[in-house]
C-alpha positions in Angstrom: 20.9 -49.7 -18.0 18.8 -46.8 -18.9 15.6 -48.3 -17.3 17.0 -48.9 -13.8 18.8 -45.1 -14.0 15.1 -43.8 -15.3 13.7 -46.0 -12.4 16.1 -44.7 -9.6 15.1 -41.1 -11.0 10.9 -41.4 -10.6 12.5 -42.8 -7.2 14.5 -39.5 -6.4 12.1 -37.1 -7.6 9.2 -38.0 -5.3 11.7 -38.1 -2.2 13.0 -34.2 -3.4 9.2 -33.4 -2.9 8.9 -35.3 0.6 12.1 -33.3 2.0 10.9 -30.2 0.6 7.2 -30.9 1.8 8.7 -31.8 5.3 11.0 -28.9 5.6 8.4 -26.1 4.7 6.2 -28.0 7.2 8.6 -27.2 9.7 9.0 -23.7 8.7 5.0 -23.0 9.1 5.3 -24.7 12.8 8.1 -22.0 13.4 6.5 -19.1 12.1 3.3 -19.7 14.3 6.3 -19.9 17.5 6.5 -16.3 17.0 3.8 -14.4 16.8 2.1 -12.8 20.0 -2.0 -13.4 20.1 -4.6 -11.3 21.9 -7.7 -11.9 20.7 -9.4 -14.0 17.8 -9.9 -12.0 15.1 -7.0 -11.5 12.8 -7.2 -7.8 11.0 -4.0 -6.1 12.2 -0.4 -7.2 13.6 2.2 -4.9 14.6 5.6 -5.1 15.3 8.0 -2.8 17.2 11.2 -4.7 16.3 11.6 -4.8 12.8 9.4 -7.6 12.1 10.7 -10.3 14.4 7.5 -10.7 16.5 3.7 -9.6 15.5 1.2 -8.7 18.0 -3.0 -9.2 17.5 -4.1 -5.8 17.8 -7.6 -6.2 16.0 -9.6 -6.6 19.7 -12.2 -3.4 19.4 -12.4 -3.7 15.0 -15.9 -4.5 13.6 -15.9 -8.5 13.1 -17.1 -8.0 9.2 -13.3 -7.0 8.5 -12.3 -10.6 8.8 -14.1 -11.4 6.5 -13.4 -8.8 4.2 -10.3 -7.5 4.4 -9.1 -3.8 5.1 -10.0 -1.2 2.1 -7.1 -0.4 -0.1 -7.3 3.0 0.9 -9.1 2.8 4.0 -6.4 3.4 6.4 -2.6 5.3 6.8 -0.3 5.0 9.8 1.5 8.1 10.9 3.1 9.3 14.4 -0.3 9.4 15.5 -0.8 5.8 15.0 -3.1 3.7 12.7 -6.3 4.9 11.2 -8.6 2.6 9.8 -11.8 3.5 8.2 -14.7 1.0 9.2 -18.3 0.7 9.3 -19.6 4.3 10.3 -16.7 5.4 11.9 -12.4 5.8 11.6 -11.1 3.8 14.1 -7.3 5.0 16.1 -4.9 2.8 17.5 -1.9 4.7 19.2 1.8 3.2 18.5 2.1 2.0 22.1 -1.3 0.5 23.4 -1.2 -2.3 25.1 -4.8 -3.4 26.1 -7.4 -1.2 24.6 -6.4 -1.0 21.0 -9.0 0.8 19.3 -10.8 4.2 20.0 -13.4 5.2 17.8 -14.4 8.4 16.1 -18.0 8.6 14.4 -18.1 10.0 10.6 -21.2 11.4 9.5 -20.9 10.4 5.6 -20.1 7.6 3.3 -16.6 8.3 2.5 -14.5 5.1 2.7 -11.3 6.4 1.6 -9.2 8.4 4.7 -5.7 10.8 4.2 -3.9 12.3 6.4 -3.5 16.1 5.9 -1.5 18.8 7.7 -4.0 19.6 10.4 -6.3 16.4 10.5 -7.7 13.7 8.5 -9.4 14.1 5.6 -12.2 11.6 4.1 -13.5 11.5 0.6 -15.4 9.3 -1.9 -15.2 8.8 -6.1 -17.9 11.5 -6.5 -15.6 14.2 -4.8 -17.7 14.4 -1.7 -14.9 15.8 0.9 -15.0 15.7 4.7 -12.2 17.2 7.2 -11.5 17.0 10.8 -8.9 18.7 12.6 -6.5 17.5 15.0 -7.9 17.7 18.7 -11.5 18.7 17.5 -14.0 16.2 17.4 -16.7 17.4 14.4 -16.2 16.6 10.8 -16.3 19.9 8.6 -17.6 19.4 4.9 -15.0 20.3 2.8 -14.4 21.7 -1.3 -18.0 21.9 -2.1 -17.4 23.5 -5.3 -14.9 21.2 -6.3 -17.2 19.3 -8.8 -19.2 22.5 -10.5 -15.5 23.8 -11.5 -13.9 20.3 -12.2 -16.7 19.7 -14.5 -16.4 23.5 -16.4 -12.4 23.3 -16.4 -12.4 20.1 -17.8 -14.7 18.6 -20.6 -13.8 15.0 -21.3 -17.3 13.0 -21.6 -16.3 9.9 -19.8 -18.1 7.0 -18.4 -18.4 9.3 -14.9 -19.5 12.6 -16.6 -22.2 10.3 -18.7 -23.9 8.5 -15.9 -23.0 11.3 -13.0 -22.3 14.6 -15.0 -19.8 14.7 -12.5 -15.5 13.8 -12.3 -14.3 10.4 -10.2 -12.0 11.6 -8.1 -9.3 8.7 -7.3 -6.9 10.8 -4.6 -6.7 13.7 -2.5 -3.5 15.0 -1.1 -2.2 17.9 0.4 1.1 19.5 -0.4 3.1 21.1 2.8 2.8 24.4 0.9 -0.8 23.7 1.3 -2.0 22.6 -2.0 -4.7 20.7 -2.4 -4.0 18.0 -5.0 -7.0 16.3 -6.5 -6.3 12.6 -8.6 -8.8 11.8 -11.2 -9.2 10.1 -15.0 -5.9 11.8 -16.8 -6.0 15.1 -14.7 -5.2 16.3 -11.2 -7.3 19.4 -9.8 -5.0 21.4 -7.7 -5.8 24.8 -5.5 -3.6 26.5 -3.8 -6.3 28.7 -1.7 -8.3 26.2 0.3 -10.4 24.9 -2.6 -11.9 28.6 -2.9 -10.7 28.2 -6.8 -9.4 25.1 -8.8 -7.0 24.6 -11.8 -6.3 21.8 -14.0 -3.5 20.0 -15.5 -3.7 17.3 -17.6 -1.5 13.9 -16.8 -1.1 10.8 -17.9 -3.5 7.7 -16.5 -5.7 7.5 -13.2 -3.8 9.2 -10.5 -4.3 6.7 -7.3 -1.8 8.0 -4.6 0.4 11.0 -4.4 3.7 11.7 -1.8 6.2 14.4 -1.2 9.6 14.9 0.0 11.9 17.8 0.0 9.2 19.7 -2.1 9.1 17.1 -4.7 5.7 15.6 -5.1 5.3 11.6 -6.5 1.9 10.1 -8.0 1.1 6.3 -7.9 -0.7 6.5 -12.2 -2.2 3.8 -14.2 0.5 4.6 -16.3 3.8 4.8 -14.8 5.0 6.9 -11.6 4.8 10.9 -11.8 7.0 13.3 -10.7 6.3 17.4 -9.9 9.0 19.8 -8.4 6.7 22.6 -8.7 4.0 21.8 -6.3 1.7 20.0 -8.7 1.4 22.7 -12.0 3.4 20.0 -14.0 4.1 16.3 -14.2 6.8 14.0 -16.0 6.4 10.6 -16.1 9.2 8.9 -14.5 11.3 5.1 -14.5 11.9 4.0 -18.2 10.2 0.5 -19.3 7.3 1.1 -16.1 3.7 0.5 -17.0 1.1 0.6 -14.1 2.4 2.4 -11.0 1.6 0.4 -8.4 3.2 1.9 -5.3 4.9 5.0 -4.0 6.1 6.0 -0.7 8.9 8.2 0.9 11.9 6.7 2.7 15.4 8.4 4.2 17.1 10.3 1.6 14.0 9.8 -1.1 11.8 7.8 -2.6 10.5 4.0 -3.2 8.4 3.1 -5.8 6.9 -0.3 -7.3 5.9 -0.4 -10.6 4.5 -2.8 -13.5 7.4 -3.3 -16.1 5.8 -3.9 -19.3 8.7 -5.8 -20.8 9.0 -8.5 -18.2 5.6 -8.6 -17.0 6.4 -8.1 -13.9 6.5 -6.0 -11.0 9.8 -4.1 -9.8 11.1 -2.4 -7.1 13.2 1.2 -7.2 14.3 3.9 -5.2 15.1 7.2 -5.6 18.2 9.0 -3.7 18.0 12.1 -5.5 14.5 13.5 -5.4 13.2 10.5 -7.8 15.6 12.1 -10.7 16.8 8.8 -11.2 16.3 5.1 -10.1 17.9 2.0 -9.1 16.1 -1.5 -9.2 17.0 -3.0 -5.7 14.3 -5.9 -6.7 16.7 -8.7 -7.3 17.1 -10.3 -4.1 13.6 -10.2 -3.4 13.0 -12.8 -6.3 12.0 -16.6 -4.9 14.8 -19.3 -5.5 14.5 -21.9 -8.1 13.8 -24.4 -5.3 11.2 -22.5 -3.6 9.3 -21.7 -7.2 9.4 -25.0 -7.9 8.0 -26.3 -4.4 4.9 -23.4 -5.0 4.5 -24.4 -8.7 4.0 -28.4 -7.3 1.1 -27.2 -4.6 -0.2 -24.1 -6.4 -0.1 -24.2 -10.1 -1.7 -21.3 -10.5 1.4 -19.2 -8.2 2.8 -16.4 -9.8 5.6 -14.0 -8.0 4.7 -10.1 -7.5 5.9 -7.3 -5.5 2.7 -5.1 -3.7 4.2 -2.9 -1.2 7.0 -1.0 0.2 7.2 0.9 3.7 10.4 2.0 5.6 9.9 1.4 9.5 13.4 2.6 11.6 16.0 1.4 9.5 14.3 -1.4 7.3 12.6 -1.1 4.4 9.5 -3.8 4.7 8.7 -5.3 1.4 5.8 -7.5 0.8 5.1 -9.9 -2.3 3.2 -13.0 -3.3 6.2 -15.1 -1.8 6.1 -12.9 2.0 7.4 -10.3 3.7 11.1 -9.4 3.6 13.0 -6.5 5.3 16.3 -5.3 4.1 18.5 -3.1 6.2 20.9 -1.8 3.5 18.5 -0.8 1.0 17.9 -3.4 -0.8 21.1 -4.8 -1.4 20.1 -8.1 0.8 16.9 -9.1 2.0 15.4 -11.2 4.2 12.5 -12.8 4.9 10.1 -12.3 8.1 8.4 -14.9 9.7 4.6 -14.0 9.7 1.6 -14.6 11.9 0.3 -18.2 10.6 -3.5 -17.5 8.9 -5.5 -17.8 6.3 -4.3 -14.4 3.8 -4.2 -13.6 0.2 -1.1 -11.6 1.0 -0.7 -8.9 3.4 -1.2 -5.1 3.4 1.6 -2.9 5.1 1.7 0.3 6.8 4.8 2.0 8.8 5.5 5.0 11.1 8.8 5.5 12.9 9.6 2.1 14.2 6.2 0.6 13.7 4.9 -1.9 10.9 1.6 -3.0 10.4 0.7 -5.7 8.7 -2.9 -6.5 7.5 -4.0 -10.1 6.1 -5.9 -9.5 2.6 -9.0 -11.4 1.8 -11.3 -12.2 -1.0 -10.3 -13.7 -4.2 
């Protein structure tokens, strides 16, 4: 008897993987129903209703960024639209073009990373070479010049970067709506508050990677954990108990979401903030794959592993992507549910949000 039950079991197994096979098959078919195409190259989608279709706006980018993906920090979306650095120039795509996408702008230096500022864009690089332009001029203006001969006198860590550069990495620039320019290196963040004319420092925790602000309270994305400042950068707490590497921060309505590396799980989780990022909620639950969909991954992909990358709001969703999608939630994070996405080759996908607008970008590489 137990031979023909263990028989009839190898029998059912297989047949599990067949329906399973057949009904994510079907789900692939569907997800390529949706999505609006104009063009072949396959850099940027956006949506203007929550997700539910994606339209090819990557006509007019350089053809090398299908290939290699958009830089981490090469590009922001605000009211303006998206900015995307590229090649020798930042490309703009307004929120509601419909057949020329992409206007491009020139930049006369190296810098790959782009921010947004009060007035303008800024642009810098890891060796703290700053460019600026303002909004409705079309010149670049070199910017904080003497950032690196005081960075260097205020603080005198020898790291790897002062050894082979004499010089500090700078990981970040932001600036504060009080107007304080907020610079993110190794342990420390170089803040002015007079236009770079003079620069102080204050020492932190890890490599600070991103900063935020809302309601006067400032957020930095760290290498260890997720900072907080309520007193326009002169001092930082760490903040979310358990959280190793930050690995995203962004404002939404009424605060703050962040994503961060918990140390004891091994994982990353999700939080937000409704209190000026006082105090946190993990809204991460729902996002986590179902037994059956793990399983199904784990057959095809040994190697899969589930992570959380991103967070944006756009309108009244919160946009989530992770190893396992993209998911929106309209309650904040109490439910979630998953988006179907334009059907190509990816190694997950890169958000951005303004107002009503998501867009997603395919990563590539390894």
């Amino acid at each position: 008897m137990k031979t023909k039950k263990t028989n009839k079991l190898f029998v059912f197994i297989p047949v599990i993987i067949l329906v399973l096979f057949l009904l994510n098959s079907f789900v692939l078919k569907e997800k390529k129903a949706m999505v609006k195409t104009t063009g072949t190259l396959n850099i940027v989608f956006r949506s203007t209703d929550g997700g539910q279709t994606w339209q090819n706006i990557s006509k007019g980018l350089p053809g090398n960024l299908q290939r290699e993906g958009v830089p981490a920090y090469g590009f922001f979306a605000n009211d303006r639209g998206l900015y995307l650095r590229a090649g020798n120039g930042v490309y703009h795509s307004e929120p509601n073009s419909a057949t020329s996408f992409w206007a491009k702008e020139t930049i006369p230096g190296i810098q790959r990373n782009i921010v947004p500022g009060k007035d303008g864009i800024f642009a810098y690089d890891f060796r703290g070479q700053f460019l600026q332009k303002i909004n409705g001029q079309r010149d670049w203006s070199p910017m904080y010049t003497n950032f690196q001969e005081q960075a260097v006198r205020l603080n005198k860590t020898v790291d790897w970067m002062y050894k082979n550069y004499k010089e500090k990495q700078v990981s970040s620039l932001f600036e504060s709506t009080e107007g304080t320019v907020l610079v993110g290196s190794n342990n420390a963040v170089y803040r002015s508050a007079n236009s770079g004319k003079t620069w102080e420092y204050v020492q932190v925790e890890g490599w600070v990677m991103k900063m935020i602000e809302s309601n006067g309270v400032l957020l930095a994305l760290s290498s260890r954990g997720i900072l907080r400042s309520d007193d326009d950068g002169k001092n930082w707490d760490r903040v979310i108990s358990k959280a190793g590497a930050g690995v995203a921060v962004e404002c939404i309505d009424g605060g703050f979401a962040a994503i961060a590396y918990n140390s004891t799980t091994k994982t990353n989780t999700l939080h937000i903030s409704r209190d000026n990022g006082k105090t946190w909620n993990d809204i991460g639950a729902g996002l986590q794959p179902s037994w059956g969909s793990s399983l199904f991954k784990k057959l095809f992909d040994p190697k899969f592993s589930f992570y959380i990358s991103s967070i944006k709001q756009a309108g009244k969703y919160l946009i989530c992507s992770s190893s396992d999608g993209v998911f929106r939630s309209a309650d904040m994070g109490k439910t979630w549910e998953k988006l179907l996405l334009p059907s190509i080759e990816n190694k997950g996908f890169s958000l951005s949000a303004s107002g009503n607008v998501i867009y997603l970008m395919p990563n590539r590489g390894c």
